[in-house]
VMD Tcl script that builds the backbone (N, CA, C; Angstrom):
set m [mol new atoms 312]
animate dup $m
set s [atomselect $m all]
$s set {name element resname resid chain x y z} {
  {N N UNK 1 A 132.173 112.834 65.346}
  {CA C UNK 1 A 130.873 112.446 64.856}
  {C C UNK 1 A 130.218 113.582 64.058}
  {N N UNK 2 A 130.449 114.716 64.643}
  {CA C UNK 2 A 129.511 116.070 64.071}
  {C C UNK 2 A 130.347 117.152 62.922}
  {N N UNK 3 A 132.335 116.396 63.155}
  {CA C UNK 3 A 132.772 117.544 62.672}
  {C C UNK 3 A 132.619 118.354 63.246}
  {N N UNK 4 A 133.224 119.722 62.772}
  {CA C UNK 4 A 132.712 120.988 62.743}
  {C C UNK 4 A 131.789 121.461 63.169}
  {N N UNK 5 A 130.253 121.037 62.732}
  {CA C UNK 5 A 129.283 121.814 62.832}
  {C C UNK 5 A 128.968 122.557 63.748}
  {N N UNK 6 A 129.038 121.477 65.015}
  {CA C UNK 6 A 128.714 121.832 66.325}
  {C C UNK 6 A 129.229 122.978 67.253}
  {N N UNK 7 A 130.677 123.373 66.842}
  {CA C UNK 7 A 131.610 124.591 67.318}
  {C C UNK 7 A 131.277 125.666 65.962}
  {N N UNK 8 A 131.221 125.036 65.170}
  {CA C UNK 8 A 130.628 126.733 64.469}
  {C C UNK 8 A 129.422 126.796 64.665}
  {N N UNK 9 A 128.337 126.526 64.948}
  {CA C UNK 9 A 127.410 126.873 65.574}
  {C C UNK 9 A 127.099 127.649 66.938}
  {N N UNK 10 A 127.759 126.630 67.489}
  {CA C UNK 10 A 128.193 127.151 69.336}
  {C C UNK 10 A 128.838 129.101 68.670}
  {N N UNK 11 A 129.794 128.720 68.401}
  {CA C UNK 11 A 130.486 129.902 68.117}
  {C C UNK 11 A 129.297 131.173 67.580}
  {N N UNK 12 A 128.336 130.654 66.485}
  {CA C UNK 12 A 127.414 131.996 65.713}
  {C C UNK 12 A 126.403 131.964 66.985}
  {N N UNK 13 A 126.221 131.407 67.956}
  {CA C UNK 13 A 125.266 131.443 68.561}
  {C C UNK 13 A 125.521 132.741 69.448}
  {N N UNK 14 A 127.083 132.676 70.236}
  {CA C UNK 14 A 127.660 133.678 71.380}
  {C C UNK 14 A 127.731 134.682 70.301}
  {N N UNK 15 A 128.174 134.859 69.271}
  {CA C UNK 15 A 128.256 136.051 68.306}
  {C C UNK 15 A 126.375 136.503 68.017}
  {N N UNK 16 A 125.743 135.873 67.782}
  {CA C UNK 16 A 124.036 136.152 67.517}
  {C C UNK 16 A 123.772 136.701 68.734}
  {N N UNK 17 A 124.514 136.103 69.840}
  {CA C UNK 17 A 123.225 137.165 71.212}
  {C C UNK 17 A 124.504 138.466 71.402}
  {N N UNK 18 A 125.512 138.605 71.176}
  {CA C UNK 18 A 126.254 140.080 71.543}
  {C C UNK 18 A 125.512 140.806 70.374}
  {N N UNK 19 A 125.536 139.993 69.379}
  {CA C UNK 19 A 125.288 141.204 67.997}
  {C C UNK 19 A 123.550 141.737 68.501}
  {N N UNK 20 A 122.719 140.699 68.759}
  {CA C UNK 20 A 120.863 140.925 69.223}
  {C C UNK 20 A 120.628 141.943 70.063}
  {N N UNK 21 A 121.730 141.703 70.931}
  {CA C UNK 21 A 121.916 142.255 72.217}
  {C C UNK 21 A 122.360 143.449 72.405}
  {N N UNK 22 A 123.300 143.540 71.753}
  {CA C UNK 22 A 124.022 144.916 71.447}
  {C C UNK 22 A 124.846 145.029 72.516}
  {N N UNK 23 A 125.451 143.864 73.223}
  {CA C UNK 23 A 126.604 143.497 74.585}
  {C C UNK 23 A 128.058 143.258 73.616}
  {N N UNK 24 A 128.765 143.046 74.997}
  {CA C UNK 24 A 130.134 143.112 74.839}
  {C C UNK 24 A 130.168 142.411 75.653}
  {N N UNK 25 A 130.576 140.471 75.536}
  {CA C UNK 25 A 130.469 139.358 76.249}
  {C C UNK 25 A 132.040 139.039 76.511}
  {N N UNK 26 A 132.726 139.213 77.839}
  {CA C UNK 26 A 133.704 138.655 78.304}
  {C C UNK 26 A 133.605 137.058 78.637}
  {N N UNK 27 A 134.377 136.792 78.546}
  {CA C UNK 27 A 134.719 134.962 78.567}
  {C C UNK 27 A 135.461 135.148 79.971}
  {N N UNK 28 A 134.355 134.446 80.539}
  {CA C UNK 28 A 134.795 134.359 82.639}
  {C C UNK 28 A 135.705 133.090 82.577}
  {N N UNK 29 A 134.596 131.837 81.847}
  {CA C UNK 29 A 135.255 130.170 82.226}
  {C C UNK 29 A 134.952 129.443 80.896}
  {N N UNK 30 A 135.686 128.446 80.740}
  {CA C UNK 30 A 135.441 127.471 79.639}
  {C C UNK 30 A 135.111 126.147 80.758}
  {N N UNK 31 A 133.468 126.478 80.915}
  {CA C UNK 31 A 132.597 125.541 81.696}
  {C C UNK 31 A 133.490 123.857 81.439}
  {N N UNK 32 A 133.168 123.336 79.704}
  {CA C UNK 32 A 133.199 121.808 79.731}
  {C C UNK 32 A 133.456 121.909 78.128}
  {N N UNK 33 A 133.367 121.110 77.053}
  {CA C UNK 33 A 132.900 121.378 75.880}
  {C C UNK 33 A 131.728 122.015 75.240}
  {N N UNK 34 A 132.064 123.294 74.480}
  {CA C UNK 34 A 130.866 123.871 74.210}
  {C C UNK 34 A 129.698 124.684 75.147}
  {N N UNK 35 A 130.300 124.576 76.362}
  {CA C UNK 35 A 129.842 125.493 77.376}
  {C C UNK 35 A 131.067 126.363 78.010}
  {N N UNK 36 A 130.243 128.158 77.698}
  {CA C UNK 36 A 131.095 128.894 78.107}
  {C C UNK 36 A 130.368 129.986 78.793}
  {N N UNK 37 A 130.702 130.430 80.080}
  {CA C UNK 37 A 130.340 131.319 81.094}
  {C C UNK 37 A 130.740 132.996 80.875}
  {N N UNK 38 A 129.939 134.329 80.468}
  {CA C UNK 38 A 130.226 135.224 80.333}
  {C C UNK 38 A 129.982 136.380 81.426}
  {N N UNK 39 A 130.777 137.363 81.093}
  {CA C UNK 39 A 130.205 138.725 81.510}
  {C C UNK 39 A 129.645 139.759 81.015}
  {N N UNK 40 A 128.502 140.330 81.387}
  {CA C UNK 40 A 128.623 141.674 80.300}
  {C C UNK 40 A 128.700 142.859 81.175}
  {N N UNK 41 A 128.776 144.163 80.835}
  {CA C UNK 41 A 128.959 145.242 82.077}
  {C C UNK 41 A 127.483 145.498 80.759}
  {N N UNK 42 A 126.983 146.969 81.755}
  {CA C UNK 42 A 125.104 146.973 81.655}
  {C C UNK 42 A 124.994 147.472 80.219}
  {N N UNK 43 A 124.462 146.793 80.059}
  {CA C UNK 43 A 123.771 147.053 78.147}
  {C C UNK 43 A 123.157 148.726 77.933}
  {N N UNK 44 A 122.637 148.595 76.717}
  {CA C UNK 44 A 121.640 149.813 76.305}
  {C C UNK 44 A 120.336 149.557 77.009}
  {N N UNK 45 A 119.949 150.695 77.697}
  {CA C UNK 45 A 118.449 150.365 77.991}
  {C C UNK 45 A 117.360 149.600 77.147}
  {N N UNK 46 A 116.604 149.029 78.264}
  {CA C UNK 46 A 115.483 148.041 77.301}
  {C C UNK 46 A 114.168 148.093 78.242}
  {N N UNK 47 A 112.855 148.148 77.329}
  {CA C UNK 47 A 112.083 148.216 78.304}
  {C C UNK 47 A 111.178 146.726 77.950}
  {N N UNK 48 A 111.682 146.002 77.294}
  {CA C UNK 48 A 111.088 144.707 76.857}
  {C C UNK 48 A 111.847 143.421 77.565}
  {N N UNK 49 A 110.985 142.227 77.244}
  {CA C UNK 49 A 111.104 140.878 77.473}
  {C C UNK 49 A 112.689 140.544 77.994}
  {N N UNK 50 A 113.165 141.450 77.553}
  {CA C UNK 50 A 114.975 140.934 77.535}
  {C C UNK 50 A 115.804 142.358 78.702}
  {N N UNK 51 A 114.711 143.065 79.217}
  {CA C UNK 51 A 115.319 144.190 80.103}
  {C C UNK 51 A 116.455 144.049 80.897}
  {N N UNK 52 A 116.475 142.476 81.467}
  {CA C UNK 52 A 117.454 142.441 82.353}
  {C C UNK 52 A 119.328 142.391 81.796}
  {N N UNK 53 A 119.042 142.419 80.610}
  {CA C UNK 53 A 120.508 142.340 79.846}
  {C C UNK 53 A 121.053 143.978 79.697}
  {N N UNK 54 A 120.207 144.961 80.219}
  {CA C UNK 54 A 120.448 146.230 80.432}
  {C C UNK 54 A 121.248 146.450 81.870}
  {N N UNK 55 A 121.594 145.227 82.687}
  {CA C UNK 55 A 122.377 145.277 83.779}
  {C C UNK 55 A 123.650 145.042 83.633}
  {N N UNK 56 A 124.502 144.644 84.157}
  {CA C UNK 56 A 125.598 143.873 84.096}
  {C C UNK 56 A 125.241 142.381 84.750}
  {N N UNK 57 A 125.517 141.291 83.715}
  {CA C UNK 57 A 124.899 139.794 84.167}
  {C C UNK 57 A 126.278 138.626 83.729}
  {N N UNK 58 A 125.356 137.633 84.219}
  {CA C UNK 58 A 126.817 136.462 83.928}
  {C C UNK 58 A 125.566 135.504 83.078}
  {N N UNK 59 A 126.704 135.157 82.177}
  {CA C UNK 59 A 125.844 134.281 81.214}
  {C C UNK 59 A 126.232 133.315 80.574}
  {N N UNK 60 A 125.402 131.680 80.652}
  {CA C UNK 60 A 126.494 130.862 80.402}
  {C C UNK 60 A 125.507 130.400 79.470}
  {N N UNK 61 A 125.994 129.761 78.026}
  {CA C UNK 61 A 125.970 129.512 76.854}
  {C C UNK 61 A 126.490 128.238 76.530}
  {N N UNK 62 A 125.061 127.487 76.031}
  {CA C UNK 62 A 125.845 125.897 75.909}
  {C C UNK 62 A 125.375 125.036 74.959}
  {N N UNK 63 A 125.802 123.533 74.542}
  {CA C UNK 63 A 125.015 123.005 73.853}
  {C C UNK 63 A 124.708 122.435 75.520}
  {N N UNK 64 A 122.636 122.351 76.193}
  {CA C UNK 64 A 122.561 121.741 77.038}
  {C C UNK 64 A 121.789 120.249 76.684}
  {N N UNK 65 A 121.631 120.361 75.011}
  {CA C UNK 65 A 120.873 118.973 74.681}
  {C C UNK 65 A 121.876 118.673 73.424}
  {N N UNK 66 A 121.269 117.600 73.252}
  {CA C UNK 66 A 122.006 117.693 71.796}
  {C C UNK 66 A 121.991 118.238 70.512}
  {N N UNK 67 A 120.617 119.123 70.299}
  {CA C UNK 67 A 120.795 120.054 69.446}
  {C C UNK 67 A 120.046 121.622 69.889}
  {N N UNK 68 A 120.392 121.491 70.877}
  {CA C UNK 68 A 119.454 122.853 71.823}
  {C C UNK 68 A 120.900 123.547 72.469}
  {N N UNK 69 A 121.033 125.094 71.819}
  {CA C UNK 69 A 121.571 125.788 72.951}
  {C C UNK 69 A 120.927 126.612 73.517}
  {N N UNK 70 A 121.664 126.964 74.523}
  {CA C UNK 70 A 120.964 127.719 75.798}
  {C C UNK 70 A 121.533 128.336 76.445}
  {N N UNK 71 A 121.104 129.553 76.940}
  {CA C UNK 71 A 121.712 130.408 77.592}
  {C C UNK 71 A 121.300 131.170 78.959}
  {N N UNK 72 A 121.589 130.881 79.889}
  {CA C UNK 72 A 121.658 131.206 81.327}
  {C C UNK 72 A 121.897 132.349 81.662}
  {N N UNK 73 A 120.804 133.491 81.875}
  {CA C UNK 73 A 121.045 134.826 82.122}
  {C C UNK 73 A 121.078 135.399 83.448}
  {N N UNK 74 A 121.785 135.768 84.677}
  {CA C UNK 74 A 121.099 136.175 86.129}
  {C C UNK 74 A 122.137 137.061 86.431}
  {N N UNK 75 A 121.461 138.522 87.155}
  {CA C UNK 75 A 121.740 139.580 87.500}
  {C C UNK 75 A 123.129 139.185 87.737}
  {N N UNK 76 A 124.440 140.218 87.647}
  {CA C UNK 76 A 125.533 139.675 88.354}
  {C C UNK 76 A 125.750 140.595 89.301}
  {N N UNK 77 A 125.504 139.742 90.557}
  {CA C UNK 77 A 125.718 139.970 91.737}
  {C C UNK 77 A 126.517 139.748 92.663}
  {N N UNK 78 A 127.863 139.536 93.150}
  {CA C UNK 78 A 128.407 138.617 93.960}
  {C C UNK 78 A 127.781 138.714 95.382}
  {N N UNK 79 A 127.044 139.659 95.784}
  {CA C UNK 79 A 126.633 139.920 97.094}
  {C C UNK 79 A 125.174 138.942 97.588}
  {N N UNK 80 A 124.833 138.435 96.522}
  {CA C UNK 80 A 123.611 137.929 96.033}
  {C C UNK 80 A 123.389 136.451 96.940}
  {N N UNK 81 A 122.229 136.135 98.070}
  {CA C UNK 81 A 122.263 134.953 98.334}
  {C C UNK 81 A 121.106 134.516 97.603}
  {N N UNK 82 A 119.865 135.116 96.957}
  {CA C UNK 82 A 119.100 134.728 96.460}
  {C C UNK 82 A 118.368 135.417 95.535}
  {N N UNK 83 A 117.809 135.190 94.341}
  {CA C UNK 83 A 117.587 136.177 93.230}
  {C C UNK 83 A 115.929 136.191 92.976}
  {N N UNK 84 A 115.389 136.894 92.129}
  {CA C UNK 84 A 114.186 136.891 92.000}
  {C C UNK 84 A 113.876 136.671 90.409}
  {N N UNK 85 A 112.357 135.988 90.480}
  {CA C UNK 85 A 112.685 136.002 89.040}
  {C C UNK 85 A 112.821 137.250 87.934}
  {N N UNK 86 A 112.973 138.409 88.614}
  {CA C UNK 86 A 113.203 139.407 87.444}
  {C C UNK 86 A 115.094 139.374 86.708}
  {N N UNK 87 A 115.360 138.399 88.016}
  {CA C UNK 87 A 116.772 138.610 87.840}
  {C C UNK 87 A 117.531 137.021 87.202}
  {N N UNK 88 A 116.267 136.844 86.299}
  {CA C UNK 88 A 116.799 135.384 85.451}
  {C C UNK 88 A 116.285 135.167 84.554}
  {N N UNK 89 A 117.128 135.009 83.253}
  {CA C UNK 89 A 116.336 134.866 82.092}
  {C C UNK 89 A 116.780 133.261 81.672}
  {N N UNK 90 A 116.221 132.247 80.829}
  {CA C UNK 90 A 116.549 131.052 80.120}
  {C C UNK 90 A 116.332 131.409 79.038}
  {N N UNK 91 A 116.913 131.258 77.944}
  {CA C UNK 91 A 116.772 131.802 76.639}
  {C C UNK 91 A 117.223 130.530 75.893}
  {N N UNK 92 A 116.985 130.110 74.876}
  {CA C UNK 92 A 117.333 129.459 73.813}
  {C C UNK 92 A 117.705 129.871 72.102}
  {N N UNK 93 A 118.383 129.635 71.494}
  {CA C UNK 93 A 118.978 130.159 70.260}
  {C C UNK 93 A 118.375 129.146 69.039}
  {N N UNK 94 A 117.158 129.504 68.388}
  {CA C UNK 94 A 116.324 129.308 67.445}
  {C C UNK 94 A 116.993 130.040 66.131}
  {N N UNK 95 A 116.836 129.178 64.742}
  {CA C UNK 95 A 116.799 129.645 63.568}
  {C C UNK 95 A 117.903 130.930 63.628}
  {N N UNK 96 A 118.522 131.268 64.770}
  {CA C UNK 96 A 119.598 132.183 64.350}
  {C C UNK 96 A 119.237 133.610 65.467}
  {N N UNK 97 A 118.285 133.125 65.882}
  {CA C UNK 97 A 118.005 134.479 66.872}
  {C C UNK 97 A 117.397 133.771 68.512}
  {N N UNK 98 A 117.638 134.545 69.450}
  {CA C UNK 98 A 117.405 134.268 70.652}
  {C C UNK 98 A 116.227 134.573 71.196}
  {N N UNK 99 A 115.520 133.739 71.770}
  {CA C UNK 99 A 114.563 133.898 72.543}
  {C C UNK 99 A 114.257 133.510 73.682}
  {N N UNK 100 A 113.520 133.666 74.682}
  {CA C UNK 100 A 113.144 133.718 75.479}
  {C C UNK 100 A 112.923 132.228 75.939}
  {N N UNK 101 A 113.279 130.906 76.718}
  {CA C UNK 101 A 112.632 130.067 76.256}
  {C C UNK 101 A 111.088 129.759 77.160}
  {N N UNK 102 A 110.763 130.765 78.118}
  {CA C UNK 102 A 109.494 130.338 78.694}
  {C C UNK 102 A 109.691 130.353 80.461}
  {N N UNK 103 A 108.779 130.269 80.880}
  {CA C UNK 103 A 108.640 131.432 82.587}
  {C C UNK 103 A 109.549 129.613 83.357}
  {N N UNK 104 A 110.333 130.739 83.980}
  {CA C UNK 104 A 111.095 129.635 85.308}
  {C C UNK 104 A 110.138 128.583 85.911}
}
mol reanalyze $m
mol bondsrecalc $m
mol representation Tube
mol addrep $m
């Protein structure tokens, strides 16, 4: 139906948040179509909106609507039974850059 579009998009989207980000995104799982689950080990320090990507986190990246991707940010922890919200970001991928998409 979409062609193409939809995987080269998906695709500039995971390339737009390593490049924003200044990460190095390992590929954990190939969730479903167009959803894919990452790792990063701890970024460059940050003292802004996006601090928590200065950890090492798992992050999963998707189309979750039909023209909305999104990306699932939370501390990576395996020891972890419950997180706080400093340790979760929702972000969405606008016009080519990532943002924030708004408080849990």
């Amino acid at each position: 139906m979409f062609g193409t579009t939809k995987e080269e998009e998906f695709h500039a989207a995971i390339e737009a948040f390593a490049s924003q980000f200044d990460l190095t995104l390992t590929l954990v799982k190939l969730n479903s179509f167009l959803v894919s689950t990452f790792h990063t080990a701890a970024g460059p320090p940050r003292s802004d909106s996006f601090a928590l990507l200065s950890e090492p986190c798992e992050i999963q990246i998707g189309y979750i609507e039909r023209d909305k991707i999104e990306a699932d940010v939370i501390l990576l922890d395996p020891d972890r039974t419950a997180f706080d919200a400093q340790e979760y970001l929702l972000m969405h991928f606008v016009h080519g850059v990532w943002e924030i998409a708004g408080p849990i």
